[in-house]
MIDOSE-1310 file (N, C-alpha, C; in nm, 2 decimals, decimal comma, always signed):
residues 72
xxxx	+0,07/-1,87/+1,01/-0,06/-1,81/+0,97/-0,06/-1,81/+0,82; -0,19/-1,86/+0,79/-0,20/-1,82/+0,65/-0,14/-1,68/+0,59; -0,08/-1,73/+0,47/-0,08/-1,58/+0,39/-0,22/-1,54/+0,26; -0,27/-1,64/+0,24/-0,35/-1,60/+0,18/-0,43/-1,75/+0,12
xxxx	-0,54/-1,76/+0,01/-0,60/-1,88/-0,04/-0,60/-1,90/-0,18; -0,60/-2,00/-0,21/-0,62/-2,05/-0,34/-0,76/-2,03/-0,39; -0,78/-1,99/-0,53/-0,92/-1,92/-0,62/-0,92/-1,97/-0,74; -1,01/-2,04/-0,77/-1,00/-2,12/-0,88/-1,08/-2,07/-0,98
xxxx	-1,05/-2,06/-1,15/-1,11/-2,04/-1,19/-1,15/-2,15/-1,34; -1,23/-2,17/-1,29/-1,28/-2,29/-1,35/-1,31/-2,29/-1,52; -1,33/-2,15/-1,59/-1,33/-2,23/-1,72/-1,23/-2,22/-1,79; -1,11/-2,19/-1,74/-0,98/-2,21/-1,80/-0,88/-2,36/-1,75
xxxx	-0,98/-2,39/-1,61/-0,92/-2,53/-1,59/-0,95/-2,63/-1,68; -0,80/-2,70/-1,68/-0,80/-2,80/-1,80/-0,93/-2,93/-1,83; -0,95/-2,98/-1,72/-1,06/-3,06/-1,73/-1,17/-2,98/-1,77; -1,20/-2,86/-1,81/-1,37/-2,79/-1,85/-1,30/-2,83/-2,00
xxxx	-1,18/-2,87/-2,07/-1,15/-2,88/-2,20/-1,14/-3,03/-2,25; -1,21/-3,16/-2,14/-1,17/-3,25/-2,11/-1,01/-3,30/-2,09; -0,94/-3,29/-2,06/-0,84/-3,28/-2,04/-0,78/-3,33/-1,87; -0,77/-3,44/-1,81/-0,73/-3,50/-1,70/-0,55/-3,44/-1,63
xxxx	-0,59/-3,35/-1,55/-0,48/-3,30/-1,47/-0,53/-3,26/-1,32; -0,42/-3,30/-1,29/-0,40/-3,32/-1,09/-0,27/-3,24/-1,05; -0,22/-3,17/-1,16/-0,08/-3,10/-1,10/-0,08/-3,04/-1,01; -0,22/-2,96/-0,94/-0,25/-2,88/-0,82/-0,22/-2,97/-0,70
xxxx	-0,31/-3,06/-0,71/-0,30/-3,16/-0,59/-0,18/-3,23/-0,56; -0,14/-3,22/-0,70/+0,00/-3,34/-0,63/+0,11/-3,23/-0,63; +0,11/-3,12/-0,63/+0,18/-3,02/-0,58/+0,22/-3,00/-0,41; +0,08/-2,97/-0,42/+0,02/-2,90/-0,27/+0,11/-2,98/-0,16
xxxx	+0,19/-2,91/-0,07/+0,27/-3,00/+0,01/+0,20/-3,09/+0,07; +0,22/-3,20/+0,16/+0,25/-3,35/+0,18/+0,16/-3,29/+0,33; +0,25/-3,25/+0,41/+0,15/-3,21/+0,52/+0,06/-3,09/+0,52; +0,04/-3,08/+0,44/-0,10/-2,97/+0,40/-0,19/-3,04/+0,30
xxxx	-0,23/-3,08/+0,26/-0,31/-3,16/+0,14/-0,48/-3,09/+0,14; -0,44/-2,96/+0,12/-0,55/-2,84/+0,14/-0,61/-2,91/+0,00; -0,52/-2,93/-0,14/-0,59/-2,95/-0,25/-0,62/-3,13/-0,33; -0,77/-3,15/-0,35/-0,77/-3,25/-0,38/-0,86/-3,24/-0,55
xxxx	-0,84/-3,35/-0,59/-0,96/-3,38/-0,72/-1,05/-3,43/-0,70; -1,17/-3,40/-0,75/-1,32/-3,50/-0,73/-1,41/-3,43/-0,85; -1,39/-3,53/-0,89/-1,50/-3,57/-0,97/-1,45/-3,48/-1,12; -1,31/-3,50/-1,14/-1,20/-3,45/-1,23/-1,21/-3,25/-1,20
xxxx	-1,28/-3,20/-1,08/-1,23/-3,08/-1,05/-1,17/-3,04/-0,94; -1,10/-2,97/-0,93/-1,01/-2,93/-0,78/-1,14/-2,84/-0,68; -1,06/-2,93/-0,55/-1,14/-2,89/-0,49/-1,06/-2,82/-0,37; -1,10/-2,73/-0,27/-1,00/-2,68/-0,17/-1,03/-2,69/-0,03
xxxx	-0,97/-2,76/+0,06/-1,00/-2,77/+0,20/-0,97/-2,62/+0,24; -1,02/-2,55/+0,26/-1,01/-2,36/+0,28/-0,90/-2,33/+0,37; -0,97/-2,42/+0,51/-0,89/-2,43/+0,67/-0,74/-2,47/+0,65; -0,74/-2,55/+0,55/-0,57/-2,62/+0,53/-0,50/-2,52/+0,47
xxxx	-0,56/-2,45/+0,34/-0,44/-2,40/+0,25/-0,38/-2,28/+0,34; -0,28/-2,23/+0,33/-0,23/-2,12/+0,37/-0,13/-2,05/+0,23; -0,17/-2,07/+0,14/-0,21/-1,97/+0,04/-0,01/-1,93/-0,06; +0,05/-2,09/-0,01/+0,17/-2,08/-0,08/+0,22/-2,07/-0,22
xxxx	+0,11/-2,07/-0,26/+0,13/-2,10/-0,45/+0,17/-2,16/-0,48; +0,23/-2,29/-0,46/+0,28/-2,38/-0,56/+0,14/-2,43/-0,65; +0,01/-2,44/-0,64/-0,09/-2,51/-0,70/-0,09/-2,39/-0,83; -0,07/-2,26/-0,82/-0,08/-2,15/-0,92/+0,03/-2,14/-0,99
xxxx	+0,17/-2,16/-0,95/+0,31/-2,17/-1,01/+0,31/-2,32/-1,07; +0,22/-2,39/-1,03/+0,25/-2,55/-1,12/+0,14/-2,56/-1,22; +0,04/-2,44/-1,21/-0,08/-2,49/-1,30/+0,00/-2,46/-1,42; -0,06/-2,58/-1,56/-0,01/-2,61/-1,68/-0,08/-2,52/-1,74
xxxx	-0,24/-2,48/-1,73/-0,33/-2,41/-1,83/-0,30/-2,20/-1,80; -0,32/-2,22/-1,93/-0,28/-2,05/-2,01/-0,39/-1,98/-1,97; -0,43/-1,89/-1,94/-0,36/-1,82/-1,83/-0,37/-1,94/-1,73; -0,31/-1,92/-1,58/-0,34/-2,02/-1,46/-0,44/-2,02/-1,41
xxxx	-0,52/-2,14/-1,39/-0,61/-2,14/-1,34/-0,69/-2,15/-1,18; -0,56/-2,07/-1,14/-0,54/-2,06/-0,99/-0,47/-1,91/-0,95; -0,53/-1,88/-0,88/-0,46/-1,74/-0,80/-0,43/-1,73/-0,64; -0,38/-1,66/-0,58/-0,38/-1,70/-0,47/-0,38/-1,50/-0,43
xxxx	-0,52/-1,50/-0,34/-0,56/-1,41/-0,31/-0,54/-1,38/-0,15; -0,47/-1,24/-0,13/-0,41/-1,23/+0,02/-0,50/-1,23/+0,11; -0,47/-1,28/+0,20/-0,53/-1,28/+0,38/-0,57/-1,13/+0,43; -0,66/-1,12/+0,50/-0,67/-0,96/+0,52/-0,77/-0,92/+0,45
């Protein structure tokens, strides 16, 4: 069961600084691929993520530009 989702906040993500990064996506485990890029912003399959944080423990930008907010 999910523990929780991924919440993006977008004007600290690196691409609003142009700046090209996919660390989220290519984080995001292999059989879950809840996170992708389009159109140089992350986007979130909702139903997939189950809210592990690696996309918020790998984000590169100051503060993170990801949180992962609990289920419930």
């Amino acid at each position: 069961a999910p523990i929780g989702k991924a919440v993006f906040e977008l004007t600290t993500y690196l691409t609003s600084q142009d700046i090209v990064c996919d660390e989220c996506a290519a984080v995001c485990p292999s059989d879950i691929r809840a996170m992708t890029i389009v159109g140089m912003k992350p986007q979130l399959a909702e139903e997939r993520c189950v809210g592990c944080g690696l996309c918020s423990y790998h984000c590169p930008s100051t503060p993170t530009s990801i949180r992962i907010e609990a289920s419930g």
